[in-house]
Backbone bond lengths (Angstrom), bond angles and torsions (degrees), N, CA, C in turn:
res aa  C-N    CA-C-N  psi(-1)  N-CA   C-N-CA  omega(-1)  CA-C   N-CA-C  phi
1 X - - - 1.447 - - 1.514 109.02 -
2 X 1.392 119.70 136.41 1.474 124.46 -176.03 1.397 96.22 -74.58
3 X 1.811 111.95 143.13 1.308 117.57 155.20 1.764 112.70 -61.96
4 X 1.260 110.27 159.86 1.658 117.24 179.15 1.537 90.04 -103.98
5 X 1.536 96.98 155.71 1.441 110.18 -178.95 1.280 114.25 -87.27
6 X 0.905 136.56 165.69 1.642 136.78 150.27 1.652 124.19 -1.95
7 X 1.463 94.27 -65.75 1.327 126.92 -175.62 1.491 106.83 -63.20
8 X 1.116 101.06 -52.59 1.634 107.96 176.90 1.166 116.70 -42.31
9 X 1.999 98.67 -73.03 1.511 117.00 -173.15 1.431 110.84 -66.78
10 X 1.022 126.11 5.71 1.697 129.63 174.83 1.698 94.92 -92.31
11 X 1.555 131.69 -75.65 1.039 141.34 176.62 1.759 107.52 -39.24
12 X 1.330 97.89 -62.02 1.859 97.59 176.08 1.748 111.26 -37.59
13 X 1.391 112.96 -52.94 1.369 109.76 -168.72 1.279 123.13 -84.23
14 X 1.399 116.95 15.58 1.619 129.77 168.40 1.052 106.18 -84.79
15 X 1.583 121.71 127.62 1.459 120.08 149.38 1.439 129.13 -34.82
16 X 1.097 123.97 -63.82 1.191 133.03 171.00 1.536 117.35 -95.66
17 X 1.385 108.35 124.80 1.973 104.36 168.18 1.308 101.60 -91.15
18 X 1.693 93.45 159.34 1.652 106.27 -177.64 1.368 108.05 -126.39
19 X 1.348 108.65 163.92 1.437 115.13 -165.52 1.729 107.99 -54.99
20 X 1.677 107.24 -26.66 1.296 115.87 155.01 1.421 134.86 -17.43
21 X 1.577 90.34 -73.10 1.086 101.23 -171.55 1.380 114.83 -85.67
22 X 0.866 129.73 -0.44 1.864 142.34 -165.47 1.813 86.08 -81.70
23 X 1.578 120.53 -57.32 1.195 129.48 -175.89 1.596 110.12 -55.88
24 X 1.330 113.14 -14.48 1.825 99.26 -150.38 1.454 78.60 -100.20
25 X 1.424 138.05 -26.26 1.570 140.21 -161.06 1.501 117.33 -107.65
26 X 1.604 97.43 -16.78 2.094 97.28 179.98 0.830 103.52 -57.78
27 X 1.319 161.16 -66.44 1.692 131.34 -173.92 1.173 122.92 -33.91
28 X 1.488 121.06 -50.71 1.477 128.64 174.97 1.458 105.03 -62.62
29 X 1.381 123.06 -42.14 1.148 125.51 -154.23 2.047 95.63 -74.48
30 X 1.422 93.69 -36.61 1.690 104.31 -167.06 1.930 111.89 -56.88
31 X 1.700 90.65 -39.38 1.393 107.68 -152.89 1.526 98.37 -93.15
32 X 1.295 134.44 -2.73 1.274 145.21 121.51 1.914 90.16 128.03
33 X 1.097 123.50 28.28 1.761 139.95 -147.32 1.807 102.96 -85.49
34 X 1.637 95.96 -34.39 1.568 121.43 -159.59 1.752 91.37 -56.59
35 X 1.574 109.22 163.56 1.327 119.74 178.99 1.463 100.69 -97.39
36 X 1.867 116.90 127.69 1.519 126.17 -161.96 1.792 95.05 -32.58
37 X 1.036 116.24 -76.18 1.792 124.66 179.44 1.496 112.90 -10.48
38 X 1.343 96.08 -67.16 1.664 105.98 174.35 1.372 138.25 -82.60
39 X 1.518 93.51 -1.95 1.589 107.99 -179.61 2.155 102.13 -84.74
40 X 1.927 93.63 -40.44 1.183 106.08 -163.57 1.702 97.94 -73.61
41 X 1.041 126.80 -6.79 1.590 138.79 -151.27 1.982 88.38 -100.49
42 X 1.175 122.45 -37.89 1.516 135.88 -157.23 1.638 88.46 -100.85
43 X 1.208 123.77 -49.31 1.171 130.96 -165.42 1.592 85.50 -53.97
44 X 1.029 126.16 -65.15 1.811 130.31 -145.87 1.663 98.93 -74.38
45 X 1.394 113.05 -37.73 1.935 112.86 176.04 1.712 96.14 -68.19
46 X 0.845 125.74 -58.93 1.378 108.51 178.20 1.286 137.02 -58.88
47 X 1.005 129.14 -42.10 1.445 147.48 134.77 1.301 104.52 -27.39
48 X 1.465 148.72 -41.75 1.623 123.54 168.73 1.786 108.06 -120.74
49 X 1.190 98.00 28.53 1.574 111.17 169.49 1.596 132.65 -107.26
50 X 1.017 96.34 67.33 1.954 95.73 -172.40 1.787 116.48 1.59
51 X 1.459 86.22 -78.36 1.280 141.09 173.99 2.191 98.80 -21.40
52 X 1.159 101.08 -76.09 0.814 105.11 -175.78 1.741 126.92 -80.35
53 X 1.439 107.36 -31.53 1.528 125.30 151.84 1.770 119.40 -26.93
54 X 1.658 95.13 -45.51 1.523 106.18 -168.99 1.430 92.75 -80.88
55 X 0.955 98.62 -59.38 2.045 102.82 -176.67 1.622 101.21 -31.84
56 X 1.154 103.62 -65.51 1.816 108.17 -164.57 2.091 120.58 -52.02
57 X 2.208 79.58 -27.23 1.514 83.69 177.95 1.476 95.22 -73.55
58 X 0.980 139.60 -51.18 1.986 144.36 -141.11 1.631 88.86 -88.47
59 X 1.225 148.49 -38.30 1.521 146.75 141.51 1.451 109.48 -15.40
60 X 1.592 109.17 -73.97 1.242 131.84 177.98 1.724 114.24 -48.95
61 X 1.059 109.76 -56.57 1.607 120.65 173.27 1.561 135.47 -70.76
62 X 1.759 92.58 -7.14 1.422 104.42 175.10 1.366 98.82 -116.97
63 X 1.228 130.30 4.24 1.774 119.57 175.11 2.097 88.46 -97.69
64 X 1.351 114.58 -46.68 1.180 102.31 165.11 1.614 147.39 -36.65
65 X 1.232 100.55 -35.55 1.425 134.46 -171.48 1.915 96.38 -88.10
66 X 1.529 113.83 -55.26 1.219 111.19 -162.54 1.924 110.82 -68.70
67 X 1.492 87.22 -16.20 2.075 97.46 -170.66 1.514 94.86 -102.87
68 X 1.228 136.89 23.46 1.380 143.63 160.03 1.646 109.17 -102.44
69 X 1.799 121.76 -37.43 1.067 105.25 166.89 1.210 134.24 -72.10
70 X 1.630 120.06 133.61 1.404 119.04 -169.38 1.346 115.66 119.01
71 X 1.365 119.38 -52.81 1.042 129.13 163.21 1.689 134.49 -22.93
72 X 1.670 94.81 -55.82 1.520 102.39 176.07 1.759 98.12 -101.23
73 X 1.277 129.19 113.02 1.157 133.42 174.00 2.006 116.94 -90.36
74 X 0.530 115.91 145.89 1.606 114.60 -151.55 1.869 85.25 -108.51
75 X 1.559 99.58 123.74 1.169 126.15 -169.98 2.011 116.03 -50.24
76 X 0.791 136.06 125.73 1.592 119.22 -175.59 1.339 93.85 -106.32
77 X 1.347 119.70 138.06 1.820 142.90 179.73 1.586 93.44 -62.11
78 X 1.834 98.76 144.38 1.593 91.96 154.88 1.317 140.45 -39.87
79 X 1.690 85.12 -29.55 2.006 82.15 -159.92 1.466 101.14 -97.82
80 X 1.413 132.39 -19.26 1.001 135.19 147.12 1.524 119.45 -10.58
81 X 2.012 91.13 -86.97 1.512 107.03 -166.08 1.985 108.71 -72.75
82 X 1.384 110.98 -1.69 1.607 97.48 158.08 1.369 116.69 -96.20
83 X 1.069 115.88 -25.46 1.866 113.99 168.60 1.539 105.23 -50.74
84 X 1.563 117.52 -61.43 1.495 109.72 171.84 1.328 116.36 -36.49
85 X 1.419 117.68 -68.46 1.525 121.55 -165.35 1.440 108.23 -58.97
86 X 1.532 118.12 -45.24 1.635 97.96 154.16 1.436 146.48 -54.00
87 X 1.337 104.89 -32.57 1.622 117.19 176.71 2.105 92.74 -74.55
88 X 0.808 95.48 -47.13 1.795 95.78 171.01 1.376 112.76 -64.37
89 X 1.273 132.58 -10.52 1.214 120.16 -169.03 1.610 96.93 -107.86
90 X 1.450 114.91 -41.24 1.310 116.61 164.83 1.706 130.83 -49.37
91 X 1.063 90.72 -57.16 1.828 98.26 177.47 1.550 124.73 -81.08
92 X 1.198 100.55 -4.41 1.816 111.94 -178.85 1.558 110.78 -133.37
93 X 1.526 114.22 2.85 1.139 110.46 163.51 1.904 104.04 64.04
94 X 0.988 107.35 46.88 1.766 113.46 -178.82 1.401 97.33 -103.83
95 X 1.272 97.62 174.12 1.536 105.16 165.95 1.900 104.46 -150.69
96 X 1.348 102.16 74.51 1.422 132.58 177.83 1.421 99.65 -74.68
97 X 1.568 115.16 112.36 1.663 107.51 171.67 2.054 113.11 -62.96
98 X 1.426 104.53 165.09 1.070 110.65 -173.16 1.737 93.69 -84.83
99 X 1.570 118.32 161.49 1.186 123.00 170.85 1.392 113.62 -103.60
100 X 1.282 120.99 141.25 1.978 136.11 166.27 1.066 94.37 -92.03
């Protein structure tokens, strides 16, 4: 069983969580890290919290968004990528073959 952090065990031992604290743990809470207790404790404030519901979606939609960049790499032209390897071959003294 994972130890809880600070943060956790501070939030865990409140009666009530606050929209506060919902913010200080959504990463943990997102990445599924939280201890069942405290995960199920976040689960239920969000679940009747607008507020925080939306947050968790736009959390959710920006870790989505951020693991999509990169992915599609944008094609470089032949003549492109031999101008580089020449301008690279010139100024760094390489000897980078040309591409067909």
């Amino acid at each position: 069983m994972t130890q809880m952090s600070q943060d956790e065990l501070r939030i865990f031992e409140k009666p009530v969580i606050s929209c506060h604290d919902v913010d200080a743990l959504l990463d943990d809470y997102v990445e599924g890290s939280l201890a069942p207790s405290l995960d199920e404790r976040l689960s239920a404030h969000i679940d009747c919290c607008e507020y925080c519901r939306e947050n968790e979606e736009l959390y959710r939609e920006v870790i989505t968004i951020a693991g999509e960049i990169g992915k599609e790499q944008p094609q470089m032209s032949l003549g492109a990528k031999n101008r580089l390897r020449s301008a690279l071959n010139k100024e760094l003294g390489l000897k980078l073959p040309l591409v067909s």
